[in-house]
N, C-alpha and C positions, 0 to 999 in steps of 0.2 A: 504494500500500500504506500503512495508516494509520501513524502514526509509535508509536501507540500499542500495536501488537504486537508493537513490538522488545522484547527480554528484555536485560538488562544490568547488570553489577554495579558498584559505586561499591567502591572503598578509603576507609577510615575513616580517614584522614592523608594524603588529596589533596585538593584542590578540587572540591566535589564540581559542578558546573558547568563544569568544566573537561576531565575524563577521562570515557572510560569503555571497560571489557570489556564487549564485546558479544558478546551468545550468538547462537546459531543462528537466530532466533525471530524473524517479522516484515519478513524480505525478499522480494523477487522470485522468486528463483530456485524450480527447481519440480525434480523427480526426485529422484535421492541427493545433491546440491544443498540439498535444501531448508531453510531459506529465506534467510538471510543470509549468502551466501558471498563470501568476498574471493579466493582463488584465481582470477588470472589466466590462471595455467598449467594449469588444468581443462578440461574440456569445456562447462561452463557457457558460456550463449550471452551474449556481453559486452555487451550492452544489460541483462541483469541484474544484472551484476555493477556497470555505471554506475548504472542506477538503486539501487543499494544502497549506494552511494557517494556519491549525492545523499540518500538518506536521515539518513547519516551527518554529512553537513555541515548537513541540516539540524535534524541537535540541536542544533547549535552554533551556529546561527542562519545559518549561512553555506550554501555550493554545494558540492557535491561537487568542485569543481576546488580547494578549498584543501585537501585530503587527500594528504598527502605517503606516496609507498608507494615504498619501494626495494625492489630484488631482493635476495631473500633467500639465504645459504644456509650457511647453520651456520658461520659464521665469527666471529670478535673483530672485526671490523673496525666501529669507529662512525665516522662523520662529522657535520660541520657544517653545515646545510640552512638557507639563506635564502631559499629559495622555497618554493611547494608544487611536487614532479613526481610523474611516475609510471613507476617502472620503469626509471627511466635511472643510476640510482646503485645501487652494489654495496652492500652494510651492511645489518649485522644488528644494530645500533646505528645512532639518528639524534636529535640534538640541535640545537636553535634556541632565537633570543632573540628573535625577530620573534612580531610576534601576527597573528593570522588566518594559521598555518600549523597546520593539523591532523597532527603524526605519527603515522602509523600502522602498527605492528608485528602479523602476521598469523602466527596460531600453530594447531595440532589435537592439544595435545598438551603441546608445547612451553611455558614457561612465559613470558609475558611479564610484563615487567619495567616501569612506569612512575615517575620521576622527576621530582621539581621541588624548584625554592629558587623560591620565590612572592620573595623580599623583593629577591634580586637580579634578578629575572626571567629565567630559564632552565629549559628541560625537555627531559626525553629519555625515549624508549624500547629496549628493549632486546629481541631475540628469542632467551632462554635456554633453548634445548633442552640436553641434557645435554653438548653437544659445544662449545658457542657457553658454555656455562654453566665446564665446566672450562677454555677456551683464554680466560676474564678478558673476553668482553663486556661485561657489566655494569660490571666495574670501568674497561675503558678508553670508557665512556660516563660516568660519573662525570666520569673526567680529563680527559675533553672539554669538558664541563660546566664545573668549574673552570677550564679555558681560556678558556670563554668570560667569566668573571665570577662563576660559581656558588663559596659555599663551601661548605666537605663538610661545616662542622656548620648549617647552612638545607638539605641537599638530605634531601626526603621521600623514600622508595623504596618501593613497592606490586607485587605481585607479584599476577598474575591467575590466573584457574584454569587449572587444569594436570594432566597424570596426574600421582594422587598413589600415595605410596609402597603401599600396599594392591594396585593396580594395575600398579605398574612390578616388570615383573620384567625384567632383565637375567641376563648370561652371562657367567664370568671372562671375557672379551677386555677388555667394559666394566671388572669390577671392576679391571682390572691395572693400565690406566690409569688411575683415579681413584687409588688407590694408586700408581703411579709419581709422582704428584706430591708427595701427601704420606700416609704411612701412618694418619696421621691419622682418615681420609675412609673408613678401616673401620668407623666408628662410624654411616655412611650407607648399610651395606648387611645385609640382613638377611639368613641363608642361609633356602632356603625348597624348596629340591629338591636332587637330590646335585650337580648342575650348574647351582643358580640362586638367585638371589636378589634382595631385593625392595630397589629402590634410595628412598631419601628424597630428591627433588629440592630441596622447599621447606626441608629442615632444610639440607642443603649448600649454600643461596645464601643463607640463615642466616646461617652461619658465614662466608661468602664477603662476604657485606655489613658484616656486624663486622667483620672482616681491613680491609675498605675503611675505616673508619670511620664509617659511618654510623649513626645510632643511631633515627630515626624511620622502624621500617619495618611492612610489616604484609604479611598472606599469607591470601589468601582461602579454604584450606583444600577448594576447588570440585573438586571427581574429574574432568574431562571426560568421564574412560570411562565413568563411572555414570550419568553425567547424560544420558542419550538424547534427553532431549527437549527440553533445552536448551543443550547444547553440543555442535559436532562431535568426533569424536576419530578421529586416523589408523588408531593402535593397534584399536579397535571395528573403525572400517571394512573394514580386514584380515581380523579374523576373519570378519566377516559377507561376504567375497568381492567387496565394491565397489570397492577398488582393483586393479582389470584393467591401468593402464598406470601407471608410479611419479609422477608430477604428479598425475593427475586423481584429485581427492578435494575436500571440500572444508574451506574453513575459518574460522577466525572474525578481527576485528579488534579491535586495544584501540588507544585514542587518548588524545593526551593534548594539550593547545594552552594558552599563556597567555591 
């Protein structure tokens, strides 16, 4: 598959040589799959998902064996990754100072997060869905980061495309929570039915990033849900009846490597 039908966005405050959000556009993979899926845990046949993985590394000039992918699952938890694996580390958060390790955080919806301090040499990602997003993933990858060496005024933070607030409608359960942490975080939900309302992801890790201290960030403003034809979205897939069993769906990956 040529390399040149990948679709993929750059952050305007990362390297741009170094990351990238990758859309849907330009992989293997063929049916409600199509075409760049990193879902493991789908039905997609795993020589497509390898070959999509070798496409990946070879943006970065390298194999698809130095693509680091942990198991995912809406948690805080980041780690420290000096190798590349696949699958064998829990985190929804992952940070290295080694080069030729590709991280990469797999999202359909969810916001991913990537990070760097280019000057100390450190990077991470982070996969902020709205659950991973209020239980401080991003912030306890930050602090990982400065454990390794990063300081928090060098760390960049970019934020990929994501459902945005136009699209995200939530239900009190969610709003009670965001508000049980801090009342604050009303100013993130807009009422929009007698039981619902439209949540702002990227203005909450906004704020969430500020609280952190960090001051170089930026947010790609990308709908997932609108963008059909270059991004996956869980949310979409739902409606349109392609999620038949809660894994199989598919989804997209951002990466990011010194």
């Amino acid at each position: 598959m040529p390399l040149g039908t990948v679709n993929f966005y750059l952050a305007p405050n990362l390297p741009p040589a170094r990351h990238a959000f990758f859309g849907r556009c330009g992989g293997a993979s063929t049916d409600k799959y199509d075409s760049f899926n990193f879902n493991y845990r789908s039905k997609d046949k795993p020589e497509n998902i390898e070959r999509n993985l070798e496409l990946v590394g070879k943006f970065y000039g390298l194999t698809g064996a130095s693509v680091m992918r942990p198991r995912q699952a809406h948690t805080a938890t980041s780690v420290y990754v000096d190798r590349p694996s696949r699958y064998e580390i829990d985190a929804d958060g992952v940070v290295t100072d080694k080069p030729d390790i590709i991280l990469g955080i797999t999202t359909a919806d969810c916001m991913p997060v990537l990070l760097a301090d280019d000057r100390h040499g450190v990077v991470g990602a982070a996969h902020a869905g709205w659950r991973g997003a209020l239980a401080g993933v991003v912030e306890n990858t930050i602090a990982l980061m400065i454990k390794k060496g990063a300081r928090r005024e060098d760390i960049a933070a970019a934020a990929g495309p994501c459902l945005q607030k136009q699209s995200f409608e939530v239900r009190r359960d969610m709003l009670s929570l965001f508000l049980a942490q801090d009342e604050a975080n009303a100013e993130f939900f807009t009422p929009f039915a007698a039981d619902g309302w439209l949540f702002d992801l990227e203005g909450y890790m906004r704020r969430r990033l500020n609280l952190a201290g960090i001051e170089n960030v930026s947010f790609s403003g990308i709908n997932t849900f609108a963008e059909e034809e270059l991004y996956f979205s869980y949310r979409r897939a739902c409606r349109q009846g392609l999620v038949t069993e809660p894994a199989d769906f598919p989804v997209e990956l951002s990466t990011i490597k010194l």
